[in-house]
Z-matrix of the N, CA and C atoms (Angstrom, degrees):
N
C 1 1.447
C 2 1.523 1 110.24
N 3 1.305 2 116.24 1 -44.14
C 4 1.652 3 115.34 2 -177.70
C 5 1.249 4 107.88 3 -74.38
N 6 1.839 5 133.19 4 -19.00
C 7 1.291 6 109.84 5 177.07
C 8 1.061 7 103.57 6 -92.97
N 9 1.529 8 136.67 7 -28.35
C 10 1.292 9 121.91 8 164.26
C 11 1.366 10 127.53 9 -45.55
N 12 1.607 11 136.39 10 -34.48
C 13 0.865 12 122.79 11 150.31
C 14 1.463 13 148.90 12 -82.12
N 15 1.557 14 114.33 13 16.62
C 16 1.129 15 134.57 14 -171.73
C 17 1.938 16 104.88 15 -98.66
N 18 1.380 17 89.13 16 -15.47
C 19 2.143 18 88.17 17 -152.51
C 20 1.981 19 76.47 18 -126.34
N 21 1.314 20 127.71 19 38.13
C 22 1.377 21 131.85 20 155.64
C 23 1.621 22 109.64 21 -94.94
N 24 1.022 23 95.72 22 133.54
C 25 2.170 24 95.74 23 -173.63
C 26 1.306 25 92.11 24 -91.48
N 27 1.609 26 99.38 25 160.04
C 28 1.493 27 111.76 26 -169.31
C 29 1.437 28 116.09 27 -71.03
N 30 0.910 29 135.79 28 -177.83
C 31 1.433 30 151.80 29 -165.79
C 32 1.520 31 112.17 30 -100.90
N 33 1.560 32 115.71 31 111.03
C 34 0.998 33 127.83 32 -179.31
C 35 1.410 34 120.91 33 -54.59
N 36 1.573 35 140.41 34 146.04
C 37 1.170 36 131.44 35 168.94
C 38 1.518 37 106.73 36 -82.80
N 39 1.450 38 104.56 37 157.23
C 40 1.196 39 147.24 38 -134.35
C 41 2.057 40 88.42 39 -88.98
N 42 0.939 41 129.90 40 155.79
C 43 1.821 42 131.10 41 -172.41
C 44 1.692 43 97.74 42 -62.86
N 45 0.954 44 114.36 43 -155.80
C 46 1.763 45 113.22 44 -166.89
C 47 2.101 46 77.58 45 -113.22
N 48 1.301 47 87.44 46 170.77
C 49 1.491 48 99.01 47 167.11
C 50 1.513 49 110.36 48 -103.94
N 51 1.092 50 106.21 49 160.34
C 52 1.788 51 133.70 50 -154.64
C 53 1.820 52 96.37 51 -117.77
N 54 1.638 53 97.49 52 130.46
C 55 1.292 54 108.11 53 -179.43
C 56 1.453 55 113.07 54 -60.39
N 57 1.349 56 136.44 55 -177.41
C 58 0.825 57 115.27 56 155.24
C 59 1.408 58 134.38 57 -96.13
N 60 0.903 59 126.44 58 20.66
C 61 1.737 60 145.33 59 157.13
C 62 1.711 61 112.01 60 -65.22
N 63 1.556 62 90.66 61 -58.04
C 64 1.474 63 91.62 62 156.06
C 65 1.509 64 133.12 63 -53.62
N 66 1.072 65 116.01 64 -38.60
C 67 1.236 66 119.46 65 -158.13
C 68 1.886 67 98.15 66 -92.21
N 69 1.181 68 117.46 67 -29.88
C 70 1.631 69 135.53 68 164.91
C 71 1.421 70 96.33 69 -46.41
N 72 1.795 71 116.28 70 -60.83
C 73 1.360 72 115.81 71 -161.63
C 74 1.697 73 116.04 72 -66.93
N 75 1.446 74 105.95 73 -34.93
C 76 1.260 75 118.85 74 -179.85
C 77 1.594 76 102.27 75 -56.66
N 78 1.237 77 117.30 76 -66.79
C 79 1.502 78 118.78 77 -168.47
C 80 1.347 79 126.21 78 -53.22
N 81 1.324 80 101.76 79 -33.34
C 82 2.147 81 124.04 80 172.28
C 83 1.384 82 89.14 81 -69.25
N 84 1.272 83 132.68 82 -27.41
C 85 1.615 84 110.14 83 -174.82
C 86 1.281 85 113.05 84 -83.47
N 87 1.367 86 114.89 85 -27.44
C 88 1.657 87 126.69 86 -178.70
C 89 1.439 88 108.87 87 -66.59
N 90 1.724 89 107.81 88 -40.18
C 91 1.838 90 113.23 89 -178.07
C 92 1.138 91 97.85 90 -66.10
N 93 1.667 92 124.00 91 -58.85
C 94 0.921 93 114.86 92 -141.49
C 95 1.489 94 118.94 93 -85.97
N 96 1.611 95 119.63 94 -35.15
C 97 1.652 96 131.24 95 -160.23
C 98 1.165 97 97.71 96 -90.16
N 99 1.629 98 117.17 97 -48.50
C 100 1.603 99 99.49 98 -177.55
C 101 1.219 100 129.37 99 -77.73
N 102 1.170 101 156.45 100 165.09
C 103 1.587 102 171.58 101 147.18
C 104 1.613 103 108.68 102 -35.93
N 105 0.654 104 122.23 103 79.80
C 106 2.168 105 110.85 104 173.32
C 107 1.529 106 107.41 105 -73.07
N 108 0.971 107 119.22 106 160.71
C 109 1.658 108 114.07 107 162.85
C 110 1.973 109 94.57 108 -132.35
N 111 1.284 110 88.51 109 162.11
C 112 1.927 111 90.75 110 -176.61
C 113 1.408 112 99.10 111 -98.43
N 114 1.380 113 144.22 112 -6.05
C 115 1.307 114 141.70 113 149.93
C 116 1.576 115 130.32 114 -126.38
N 117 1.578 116 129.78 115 129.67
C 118 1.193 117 113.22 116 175.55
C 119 1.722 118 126.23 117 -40.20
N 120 1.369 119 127.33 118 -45.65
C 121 1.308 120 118.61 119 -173.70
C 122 1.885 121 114.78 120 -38.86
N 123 1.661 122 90.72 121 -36.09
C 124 1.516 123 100.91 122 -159.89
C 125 1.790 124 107.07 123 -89.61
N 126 1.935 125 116.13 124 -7.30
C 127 1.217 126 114.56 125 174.78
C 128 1.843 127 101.04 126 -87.72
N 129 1.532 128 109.71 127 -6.10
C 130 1.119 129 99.37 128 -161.62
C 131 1.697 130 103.55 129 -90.41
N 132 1.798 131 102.41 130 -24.14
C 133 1.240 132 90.84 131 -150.52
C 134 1.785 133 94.79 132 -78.20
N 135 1.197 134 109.34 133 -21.55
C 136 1.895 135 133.66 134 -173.34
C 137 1.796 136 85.22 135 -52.43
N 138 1.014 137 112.94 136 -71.50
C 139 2.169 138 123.85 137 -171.98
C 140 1.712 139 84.69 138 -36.58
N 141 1.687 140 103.60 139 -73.40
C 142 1.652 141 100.98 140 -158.39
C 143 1.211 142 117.76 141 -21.01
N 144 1.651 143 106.65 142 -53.53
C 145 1.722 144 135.49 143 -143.82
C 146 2.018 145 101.59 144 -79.13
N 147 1.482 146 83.97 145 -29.84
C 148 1.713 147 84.38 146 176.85
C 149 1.825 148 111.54 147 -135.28
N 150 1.290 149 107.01 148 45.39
C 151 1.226 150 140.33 149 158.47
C 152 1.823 151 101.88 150 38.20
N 153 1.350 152 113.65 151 55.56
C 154 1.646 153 136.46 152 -160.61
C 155 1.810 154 87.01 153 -126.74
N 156 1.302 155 91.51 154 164.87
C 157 1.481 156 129.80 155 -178.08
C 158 1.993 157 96.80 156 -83.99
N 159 1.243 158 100.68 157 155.90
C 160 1.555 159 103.58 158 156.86
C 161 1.449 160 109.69 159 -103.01
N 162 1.012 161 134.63 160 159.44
C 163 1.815 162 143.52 161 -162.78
C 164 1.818 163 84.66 162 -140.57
N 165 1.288 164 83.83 163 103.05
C 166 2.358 165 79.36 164 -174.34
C 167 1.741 166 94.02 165 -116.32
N 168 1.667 167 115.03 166 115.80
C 169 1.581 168 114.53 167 162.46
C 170 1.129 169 104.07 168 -135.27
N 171 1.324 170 100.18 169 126.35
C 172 1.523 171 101.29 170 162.37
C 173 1.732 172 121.28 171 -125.90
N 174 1.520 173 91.30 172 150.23
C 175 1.509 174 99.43 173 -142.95
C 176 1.798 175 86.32 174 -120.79
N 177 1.485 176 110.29 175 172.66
C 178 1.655 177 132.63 176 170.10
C 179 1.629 178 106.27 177 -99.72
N 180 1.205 179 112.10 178 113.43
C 181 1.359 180 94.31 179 -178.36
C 182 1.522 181 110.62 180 97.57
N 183 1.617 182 108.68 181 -177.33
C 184 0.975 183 117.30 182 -173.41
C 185 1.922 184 136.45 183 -114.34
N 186 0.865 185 172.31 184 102.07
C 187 1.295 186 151.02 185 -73.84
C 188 1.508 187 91.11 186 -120.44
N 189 1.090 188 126.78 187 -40.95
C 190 1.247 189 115.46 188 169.01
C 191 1.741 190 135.30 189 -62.64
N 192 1.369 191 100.97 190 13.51
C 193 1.582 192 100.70 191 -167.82
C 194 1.602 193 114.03 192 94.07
N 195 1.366 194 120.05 193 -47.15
C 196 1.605 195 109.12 194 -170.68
C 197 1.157 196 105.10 195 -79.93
N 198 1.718 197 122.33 196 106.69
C 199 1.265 198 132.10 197 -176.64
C 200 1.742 199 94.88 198 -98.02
């Protein structure tokens, strides 16, 4: 156990941070390009119909920042 944790390499830093223009653009792409549904039954039945995965997150708040 102690040499296993002795011969572990350190921990990479984390990506650079994103302006916030960027980070505006990122989120308008999430509202806008993807599909949301306001209940799973109805993201599921959309996947069935075009034989896709469901992508299920649920979040506090709102994705754009206005919580």
């Amino acid at each position: 156990m102690l040499a296993a944790c002795t011969l572990t390499l350190p921990a990479q830093a984390g990506p650079k941070l994103i302006t916030g223009t960027e980070q505006w653009e990122n989120v308008n792409y999430l509202l806008t390009e993807i599909p949301w549904y306001q209940s799973l039954s109805q993201a599921q039945e959309a996947a069935r119909q075009k034989g896709k995965m469901v992508f299920y997150m649920h979040i506090l708040g709102k994705l754009n920042g206005a919580t």
